[in-house]
C-alpha positions as CSV (number, residue, x, y, z in Angstrom):
1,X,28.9,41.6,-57.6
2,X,27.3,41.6,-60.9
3,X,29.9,44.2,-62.2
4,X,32.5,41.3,-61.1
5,X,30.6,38.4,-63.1
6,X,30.2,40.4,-66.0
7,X,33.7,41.5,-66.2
8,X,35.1,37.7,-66.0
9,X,32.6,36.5,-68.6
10,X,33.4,39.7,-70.7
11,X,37.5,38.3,-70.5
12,X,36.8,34.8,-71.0
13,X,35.2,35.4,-74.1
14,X,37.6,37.6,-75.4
15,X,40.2,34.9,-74.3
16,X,37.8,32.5,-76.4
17,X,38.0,35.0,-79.2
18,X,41.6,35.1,-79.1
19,X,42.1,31.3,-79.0
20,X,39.8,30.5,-82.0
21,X,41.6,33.5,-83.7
22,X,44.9,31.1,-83.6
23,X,43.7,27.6,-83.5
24,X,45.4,26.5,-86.3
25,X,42.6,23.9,-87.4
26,X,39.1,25.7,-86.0
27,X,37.2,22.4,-86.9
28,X,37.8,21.9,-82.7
29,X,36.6,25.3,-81.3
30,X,33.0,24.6,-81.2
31,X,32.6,20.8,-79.5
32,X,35.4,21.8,-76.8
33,X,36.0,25.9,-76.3
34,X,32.7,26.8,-77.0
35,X,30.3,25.6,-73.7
36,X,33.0,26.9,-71.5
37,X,33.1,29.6,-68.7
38,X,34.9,30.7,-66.0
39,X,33.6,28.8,-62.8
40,X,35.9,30.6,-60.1
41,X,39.6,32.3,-59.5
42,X,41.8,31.3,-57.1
43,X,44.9,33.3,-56.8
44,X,46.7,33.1,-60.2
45,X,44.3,30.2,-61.5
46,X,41.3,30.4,-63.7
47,X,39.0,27.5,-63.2
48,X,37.0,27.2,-66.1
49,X,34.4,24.7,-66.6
50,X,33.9,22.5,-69.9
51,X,30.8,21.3,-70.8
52,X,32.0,17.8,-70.3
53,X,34.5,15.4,-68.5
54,X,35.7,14.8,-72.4
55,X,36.1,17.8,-73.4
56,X,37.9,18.8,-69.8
57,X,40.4,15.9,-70.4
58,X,41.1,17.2,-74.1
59,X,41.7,20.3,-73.3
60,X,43.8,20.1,-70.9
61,X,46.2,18.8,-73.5
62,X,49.3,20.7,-73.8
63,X,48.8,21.8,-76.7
64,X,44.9,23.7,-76.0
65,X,46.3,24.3,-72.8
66,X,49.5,26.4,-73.6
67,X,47.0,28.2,-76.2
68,X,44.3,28.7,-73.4
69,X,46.8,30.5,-71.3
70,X,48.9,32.5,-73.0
71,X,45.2,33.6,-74.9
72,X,44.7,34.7,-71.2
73,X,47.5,36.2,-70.1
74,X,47.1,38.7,-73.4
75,X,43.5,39.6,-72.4
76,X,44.2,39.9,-68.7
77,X,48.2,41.6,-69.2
78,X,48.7,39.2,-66.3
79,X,50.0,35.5,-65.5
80,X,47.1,33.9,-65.2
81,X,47.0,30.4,-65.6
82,X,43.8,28.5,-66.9
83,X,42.5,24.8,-65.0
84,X,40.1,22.5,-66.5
85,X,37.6,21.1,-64.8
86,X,34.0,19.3,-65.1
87,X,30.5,20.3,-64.2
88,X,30.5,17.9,-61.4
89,X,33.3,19.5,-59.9
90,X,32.1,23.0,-60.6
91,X,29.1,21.9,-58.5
92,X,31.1,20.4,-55.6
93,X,33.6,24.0,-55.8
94,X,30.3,25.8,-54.9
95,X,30.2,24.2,-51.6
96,X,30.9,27.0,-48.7
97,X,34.2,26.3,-46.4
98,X,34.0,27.2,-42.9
99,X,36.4,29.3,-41.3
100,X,37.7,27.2,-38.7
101,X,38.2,29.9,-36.0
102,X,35.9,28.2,-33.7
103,X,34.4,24.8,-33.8
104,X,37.5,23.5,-35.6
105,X,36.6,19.9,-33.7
106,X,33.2,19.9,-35.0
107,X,31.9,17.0,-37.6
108,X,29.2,15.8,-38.7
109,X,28.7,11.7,-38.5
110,X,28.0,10.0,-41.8
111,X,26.2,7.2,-40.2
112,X,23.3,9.6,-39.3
113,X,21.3,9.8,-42.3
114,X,17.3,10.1,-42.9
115,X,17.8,6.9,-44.9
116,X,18.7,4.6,-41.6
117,X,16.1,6.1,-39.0
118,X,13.1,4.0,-38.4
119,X,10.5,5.9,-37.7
120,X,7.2,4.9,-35.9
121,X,4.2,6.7,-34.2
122,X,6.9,8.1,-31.1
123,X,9.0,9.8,-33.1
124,X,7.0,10.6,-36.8
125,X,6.7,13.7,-35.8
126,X,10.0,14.8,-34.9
127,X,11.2,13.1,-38.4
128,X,8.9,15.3,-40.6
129,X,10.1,18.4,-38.6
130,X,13.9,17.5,-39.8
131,X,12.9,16.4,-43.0
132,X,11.0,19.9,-43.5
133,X,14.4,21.7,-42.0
134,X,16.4,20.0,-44.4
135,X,14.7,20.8,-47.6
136,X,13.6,24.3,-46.9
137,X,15.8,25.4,-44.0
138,X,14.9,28.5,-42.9
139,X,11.4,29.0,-44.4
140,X,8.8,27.1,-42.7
141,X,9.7,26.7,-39.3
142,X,12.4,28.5,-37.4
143,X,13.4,27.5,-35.0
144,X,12.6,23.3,-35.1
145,X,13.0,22.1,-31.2
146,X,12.8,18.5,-30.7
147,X,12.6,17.5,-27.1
148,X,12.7,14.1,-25.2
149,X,14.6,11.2,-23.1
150,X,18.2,10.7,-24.1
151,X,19.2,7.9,-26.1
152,X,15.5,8.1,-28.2
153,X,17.3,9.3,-31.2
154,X,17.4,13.0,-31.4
155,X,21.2,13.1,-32.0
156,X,20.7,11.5,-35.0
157,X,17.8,13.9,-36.1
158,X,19.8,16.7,-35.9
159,X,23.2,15.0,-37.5
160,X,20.9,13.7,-40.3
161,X,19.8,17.4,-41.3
162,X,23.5,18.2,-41.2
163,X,24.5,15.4,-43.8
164,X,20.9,16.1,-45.7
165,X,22.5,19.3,-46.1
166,X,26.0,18.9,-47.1
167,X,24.5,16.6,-49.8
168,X,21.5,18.7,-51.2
169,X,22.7,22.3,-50.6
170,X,26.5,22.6,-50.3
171,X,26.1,26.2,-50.9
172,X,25.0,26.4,-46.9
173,X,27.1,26.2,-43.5
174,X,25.6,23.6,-41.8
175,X,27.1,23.6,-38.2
176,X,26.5,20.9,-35.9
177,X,27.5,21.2,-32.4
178,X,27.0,20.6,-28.6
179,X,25.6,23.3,-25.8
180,X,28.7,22.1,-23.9
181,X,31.1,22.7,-27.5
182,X,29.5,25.9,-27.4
183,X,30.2,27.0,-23.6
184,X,34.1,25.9,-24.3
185,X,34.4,27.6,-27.2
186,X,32.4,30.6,-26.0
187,X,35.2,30.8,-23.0
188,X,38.2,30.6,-25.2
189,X,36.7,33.6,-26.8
190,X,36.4,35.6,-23.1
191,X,40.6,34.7,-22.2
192,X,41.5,36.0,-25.4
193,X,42.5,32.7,-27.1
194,X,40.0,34.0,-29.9
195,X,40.6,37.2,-32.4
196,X,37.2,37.0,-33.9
197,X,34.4,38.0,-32.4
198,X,32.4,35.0,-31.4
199,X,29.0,36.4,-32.3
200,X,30.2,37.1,-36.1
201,X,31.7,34.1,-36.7
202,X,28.1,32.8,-36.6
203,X,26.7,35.2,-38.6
204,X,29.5,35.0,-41.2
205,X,30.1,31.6,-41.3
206,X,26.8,29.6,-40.5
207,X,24.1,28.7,-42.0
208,X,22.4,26.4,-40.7
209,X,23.1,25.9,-36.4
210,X,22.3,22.5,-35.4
211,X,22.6,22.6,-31.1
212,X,22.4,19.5,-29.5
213,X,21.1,19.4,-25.4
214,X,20.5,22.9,-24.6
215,X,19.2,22.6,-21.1
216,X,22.8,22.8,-20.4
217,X,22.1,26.7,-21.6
218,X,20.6,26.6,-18.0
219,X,22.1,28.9,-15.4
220,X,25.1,30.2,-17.2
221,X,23.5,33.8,-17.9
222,X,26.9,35.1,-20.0
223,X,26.7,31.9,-22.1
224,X,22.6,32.5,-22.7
225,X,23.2,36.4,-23.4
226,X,25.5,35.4,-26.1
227,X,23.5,32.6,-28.2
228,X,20.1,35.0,-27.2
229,X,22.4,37.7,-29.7
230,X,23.0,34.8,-32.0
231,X,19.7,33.1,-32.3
232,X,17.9,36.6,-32.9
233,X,20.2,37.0,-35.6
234,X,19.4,34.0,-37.4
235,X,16.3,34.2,-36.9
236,X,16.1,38.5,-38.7
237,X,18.3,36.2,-41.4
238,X,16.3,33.6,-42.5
239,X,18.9,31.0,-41.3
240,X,17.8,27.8,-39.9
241,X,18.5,26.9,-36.5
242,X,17.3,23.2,-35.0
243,X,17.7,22.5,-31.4
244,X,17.2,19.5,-29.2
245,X,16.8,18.9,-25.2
246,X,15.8,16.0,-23.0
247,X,12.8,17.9,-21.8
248,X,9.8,20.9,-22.6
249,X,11.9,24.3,-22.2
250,X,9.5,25.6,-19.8
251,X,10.3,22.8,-17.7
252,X,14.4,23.2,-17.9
253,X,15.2,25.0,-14.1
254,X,17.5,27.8,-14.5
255,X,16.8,28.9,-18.8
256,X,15.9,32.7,-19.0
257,X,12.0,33.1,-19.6
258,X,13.2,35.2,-23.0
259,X,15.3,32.2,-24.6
260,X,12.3,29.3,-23.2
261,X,9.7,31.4,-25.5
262,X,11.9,31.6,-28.6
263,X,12.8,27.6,-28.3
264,X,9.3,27.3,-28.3
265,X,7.8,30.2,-30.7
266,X,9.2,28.0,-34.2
267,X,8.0,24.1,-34.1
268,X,8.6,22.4,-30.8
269,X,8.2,18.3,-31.5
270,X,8.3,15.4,-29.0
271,X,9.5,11.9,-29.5
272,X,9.2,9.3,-27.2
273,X,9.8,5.8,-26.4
274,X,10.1,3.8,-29.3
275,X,7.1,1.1,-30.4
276,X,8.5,-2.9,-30.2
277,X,8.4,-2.8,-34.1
278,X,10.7,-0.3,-34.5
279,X,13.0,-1.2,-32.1
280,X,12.6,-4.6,-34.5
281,X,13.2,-2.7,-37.5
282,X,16.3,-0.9,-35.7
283,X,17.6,-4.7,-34.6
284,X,17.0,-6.3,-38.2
285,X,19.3,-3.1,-40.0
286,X,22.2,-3.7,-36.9
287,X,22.2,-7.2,-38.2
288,X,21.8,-6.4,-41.9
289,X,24.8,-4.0,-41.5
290,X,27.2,-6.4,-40.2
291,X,26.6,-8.6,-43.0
292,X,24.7,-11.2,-40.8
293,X,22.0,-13.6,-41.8
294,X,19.3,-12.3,-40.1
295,X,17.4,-16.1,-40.5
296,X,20.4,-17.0,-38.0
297,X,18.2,-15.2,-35.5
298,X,15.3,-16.9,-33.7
299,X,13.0,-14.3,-33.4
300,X,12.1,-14.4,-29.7
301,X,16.1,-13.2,-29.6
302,X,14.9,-10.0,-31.5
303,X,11.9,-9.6,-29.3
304,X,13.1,-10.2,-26.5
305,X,15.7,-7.4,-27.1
306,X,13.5,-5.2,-27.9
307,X,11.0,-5.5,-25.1
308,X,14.0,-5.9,-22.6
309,X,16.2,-2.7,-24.2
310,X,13.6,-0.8,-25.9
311,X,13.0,1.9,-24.2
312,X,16.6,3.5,-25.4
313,X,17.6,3.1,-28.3
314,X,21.4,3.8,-27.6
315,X,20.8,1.1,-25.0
316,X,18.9,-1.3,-26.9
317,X,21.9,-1.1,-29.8
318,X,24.6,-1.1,-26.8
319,X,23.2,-4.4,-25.6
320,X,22.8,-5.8,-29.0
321,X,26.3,-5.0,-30.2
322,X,27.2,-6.6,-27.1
323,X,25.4,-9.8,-28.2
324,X,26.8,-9.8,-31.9
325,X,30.5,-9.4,-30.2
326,X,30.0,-12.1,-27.8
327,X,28.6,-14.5,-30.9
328,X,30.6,-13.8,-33.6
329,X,34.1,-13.4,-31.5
330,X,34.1,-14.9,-28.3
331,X,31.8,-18.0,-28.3
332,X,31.3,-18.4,-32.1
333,X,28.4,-19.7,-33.4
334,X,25.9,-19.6,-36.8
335,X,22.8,-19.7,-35.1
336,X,21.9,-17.4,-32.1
337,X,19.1,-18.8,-29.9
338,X,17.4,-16.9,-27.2
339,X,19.4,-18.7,-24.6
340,X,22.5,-17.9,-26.4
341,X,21.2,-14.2,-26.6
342,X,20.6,-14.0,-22.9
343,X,23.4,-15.5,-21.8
344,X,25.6,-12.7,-24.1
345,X,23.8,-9.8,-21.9
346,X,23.8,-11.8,-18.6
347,X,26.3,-8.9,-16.8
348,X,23.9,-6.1,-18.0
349,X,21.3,-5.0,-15.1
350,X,17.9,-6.5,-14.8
351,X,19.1,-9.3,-17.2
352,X,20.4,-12.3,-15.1
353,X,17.0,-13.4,-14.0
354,X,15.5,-14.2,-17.4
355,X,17.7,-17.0,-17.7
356,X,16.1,-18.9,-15.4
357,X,12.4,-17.1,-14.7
358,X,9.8,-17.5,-16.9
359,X,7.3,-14.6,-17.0
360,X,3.9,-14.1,-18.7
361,X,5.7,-11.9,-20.7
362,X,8.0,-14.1,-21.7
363,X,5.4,-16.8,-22.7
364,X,2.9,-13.6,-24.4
365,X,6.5,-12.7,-26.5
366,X,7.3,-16.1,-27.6
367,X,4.1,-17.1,-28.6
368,X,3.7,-13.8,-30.9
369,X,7.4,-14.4,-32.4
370,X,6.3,-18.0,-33.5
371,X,3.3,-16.6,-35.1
372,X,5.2,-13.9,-36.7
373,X,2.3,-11.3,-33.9
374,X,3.6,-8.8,-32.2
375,X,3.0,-9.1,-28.4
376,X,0.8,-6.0,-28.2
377,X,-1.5,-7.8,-31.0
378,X,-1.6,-10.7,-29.2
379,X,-2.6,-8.6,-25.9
380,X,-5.1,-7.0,-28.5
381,X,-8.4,-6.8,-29.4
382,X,-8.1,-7.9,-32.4
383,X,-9.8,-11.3,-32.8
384,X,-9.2,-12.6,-36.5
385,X,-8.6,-16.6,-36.1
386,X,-4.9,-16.9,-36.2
387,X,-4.8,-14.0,-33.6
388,X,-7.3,-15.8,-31.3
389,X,-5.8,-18.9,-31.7
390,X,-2.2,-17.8,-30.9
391,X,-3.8,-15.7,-27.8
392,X,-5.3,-18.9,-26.7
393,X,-2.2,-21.0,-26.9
394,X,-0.3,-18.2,-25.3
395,X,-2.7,-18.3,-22.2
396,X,-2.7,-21.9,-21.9
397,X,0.7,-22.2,-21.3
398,X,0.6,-18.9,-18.7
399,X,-1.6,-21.5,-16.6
400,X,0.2,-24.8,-17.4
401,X,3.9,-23.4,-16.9
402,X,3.1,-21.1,-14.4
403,X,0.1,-22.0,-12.9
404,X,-0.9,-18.4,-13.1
405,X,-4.0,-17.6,-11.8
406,X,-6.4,-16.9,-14.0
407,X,-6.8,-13.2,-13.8
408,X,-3.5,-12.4,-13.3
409,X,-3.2,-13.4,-16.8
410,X,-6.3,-11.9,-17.7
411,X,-4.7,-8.9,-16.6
412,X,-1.9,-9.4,-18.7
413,X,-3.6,-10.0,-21.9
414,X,-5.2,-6.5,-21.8
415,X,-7.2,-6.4,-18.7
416,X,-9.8,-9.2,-19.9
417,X,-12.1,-11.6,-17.5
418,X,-10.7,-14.3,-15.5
419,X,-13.7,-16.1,-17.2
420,X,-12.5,-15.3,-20.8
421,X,-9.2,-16.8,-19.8
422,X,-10.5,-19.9,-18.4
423,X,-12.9,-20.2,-21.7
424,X,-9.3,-20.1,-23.9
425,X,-7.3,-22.2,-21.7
426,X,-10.2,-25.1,-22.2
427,X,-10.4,-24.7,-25.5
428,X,-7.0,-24.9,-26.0
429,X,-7.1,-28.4,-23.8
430,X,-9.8,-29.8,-25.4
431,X,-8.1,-28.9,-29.3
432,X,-4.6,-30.9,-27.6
433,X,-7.0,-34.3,-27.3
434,X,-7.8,-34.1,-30.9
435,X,-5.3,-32.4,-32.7
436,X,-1.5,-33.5,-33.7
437,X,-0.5,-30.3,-35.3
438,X,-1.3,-28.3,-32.3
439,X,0.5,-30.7,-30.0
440,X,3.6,-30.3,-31.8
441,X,3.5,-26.3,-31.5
442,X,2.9,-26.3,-27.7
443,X,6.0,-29.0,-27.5
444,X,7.9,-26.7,-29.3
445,X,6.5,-23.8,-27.3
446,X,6.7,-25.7,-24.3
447,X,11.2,-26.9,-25.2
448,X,11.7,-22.7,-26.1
449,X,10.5,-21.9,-23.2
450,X,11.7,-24.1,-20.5
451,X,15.2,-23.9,-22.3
């Protein structure tokens, strides 16, 4: 290989020799011909890269051009013919194609980035794991296996490595692709659809194997002999190989014994359920995206959505795109109440109800939104004033719209005495005899709630 390089640097600068030989005015050699070099040959065409998008453009002239080749052609006693181009494009030329013998299907989504996933304390784990797999694949932790419920955003771990990779190393195969891709293509290969052989296509063309759901390995002993021959492989490489499933290997029925302690032998990483505040965040970027006004949003509509959906996150942006279809084309309107919000996802299960119950958790969630809290910190033990306050408030109208008793919404508001309650709920009457400002926020309270 280095006999190669130095023979095509060795005839481009005798070619260089031979141009500045018969340059008719020399003055032009040095700020165009002479930070060039050879970048790569395809066929009969030289790429050669100038040392600016300038000098590319002015050499590519006829008149440096014909010079350039037929300079070339002498040195090389061949037709060669030389094309221009710039160092950004010499970099982008670097990136690896993959022979499309198997996987041809198989893209990665742009949307999937590390830039648009929130993370939180459920899932901070997992995204340092594919943040670490993306910048030093193959060196610290091989293989990466992140492992939870569906919809919780592993997908788009795994796609996001794929695009960090493409961008940052475009010298690497980065290969992103389904257990169930992989059992299809796997039995083209066994009818004879295939002439490659399946296992060196991975080891010639991949560099980085992204596999998505792999408890669907489970009970399909050809399939699992094959990607055991593929993932040892990687692994004597140094290639990086990320994998996800919906539960703890040693829990998936049906997975060999040898493949559950490799998944297992790199970095496995949970993520779980996400926290209210990130399904928030995750809500605020849907609406930023569709070039909304997110102040067009009550937010009890955003917390609501995210206590009622959050436990998905392909569910919790289902329902929500759902809500933005139903306001923006079928019942258009600026402003999006809860009501309004409600009333979008009323066919969706478990939903119908809230439009006319009222729950402690409704009251507990509508309180926090109007004191920009978040529910859990009003269920808290935090006790700074506005917090108090606002938990007060919040229990008073638990026992004067629903004539809860009082520990039942003790028991709501983080297991605490019935006395406690009954200590906030008079304080809160006794601050209504004397107090203007406060009367106007339970009235408000008091018109949200009740619709």
């Amino acid at each position: 290989m280095e006999n190669v390089a130095a023979t095509i640097a060795d005839t481009w600068s005798r070619t260089l020799a031979l141009i500045k030989e018969r340059m008719s005015d020399p003055i032009y050699f040095e700020p165009f011909f002479q930070d060039t070099h050879i970048d790569h040959i395809e066929g009969k065409v030289v790429y050669v890269v100038a040392g600016t998008e300038v000098a590319a453009k002015t050499l590519s002239s006829s008149t440096f051009l014909d010079l350039a080749n037929q300079a070339l052609q002498e040195v090389t006693e061949s037709d060669f013919v030389v094309q221009y181009i710039t160092p950004v494009e010499a970099t982008k030329s670097d990136k690896k194609s993959l022979n499309c013998e198997y996987f041809a299907f198989s893209r990665l989504n742009s949307a999937y980035t590390f830039k648009n996933f929130v993370a939180g304390a459920s899932n901070r784990e997992a995204y340092g794991a594919a943040i670490v797999a993306s910048e030093r694949p193959g060196e610290l932790y091989n293989p990466v296996l992140i492992y939870g419920n569906s919809g919780l955003g592993k997908t788009h771990l795994l796609q996001a490595i794929g695009n960090a990779i493409r961008e940052k190393r475009p010298d690497l195969n980065a290969l992103y692709i389904t257990s169930h891709d992989f059992v299809e293509e796997y039995t083209r290969y066994l009818r004879g659809e295939k002439t490659q052989s399946f296992v060196d296509w991975f080891k010639q063309e991949v560099d980085v194997l992204l596999v998505d759901d792999i408890q669907f390995f489970a009970k399909k002993p050809s399939t699992e002999e094959t990607f055991f021959a593929i993932f040892n492989a990687f692994q004597g490489s140094g290639k990086q190989i990320v994998l996800t499933s919906d539960q703890h290997p040693y829990k998936i029925d049906g997975l060999s014994d040898r493949l559950k302690t490799r998944f297992v032998a790199g970095l496995p990483v949970s993520i779980s359920a996400p926290e209210k505040e990130v399904c928030e965040t995750i809500l605020k970027l849907k609406i930023e995206a569709n070039n909304l006004d997110i102040n067009n949003f009550d937010p009890e509509v955003i917390s609501y959505f995210a206590e009622k959906f959050g436990k998905n996150i392909r569910e919790l942006e289902g329902a929500f795109a759902r809500l933005l279809f139903h306001a923006v084309n079928l019942f258009p309107t600026k402003h999006i109440d809860l009501k309004t919000a409600i009333a979008a996802v009323n066919p969706l299960a478990d939903v119908r109800d809230d439009l006319e119950t009222l729950s402690i958790e409704k009251v507990i969630s509508t309180v926090a939104s109007m004191y920009g809290l978040t529910s859990s910190q009003l269920t808290g033990k935090i006790r700074t004033a506005q917090i108090a306050l606002a938990r007060h408030i919040a229990m008073y109208m638990c026992r004067s719209l629903l004539d809860a008793p009082f520990a039942k919404i003790g028991a709501a508001f983080g297991g605490r005495d019935h006395t406690t309650v009954i200590n906030g709920v008079e304080k809160v009457e006794k601050s209504l005899k004397d107090d203007p400002d406060l009367r106007k926020v339970v009235k408000r309270l008091e018109t949200k709630l009740k619709g």
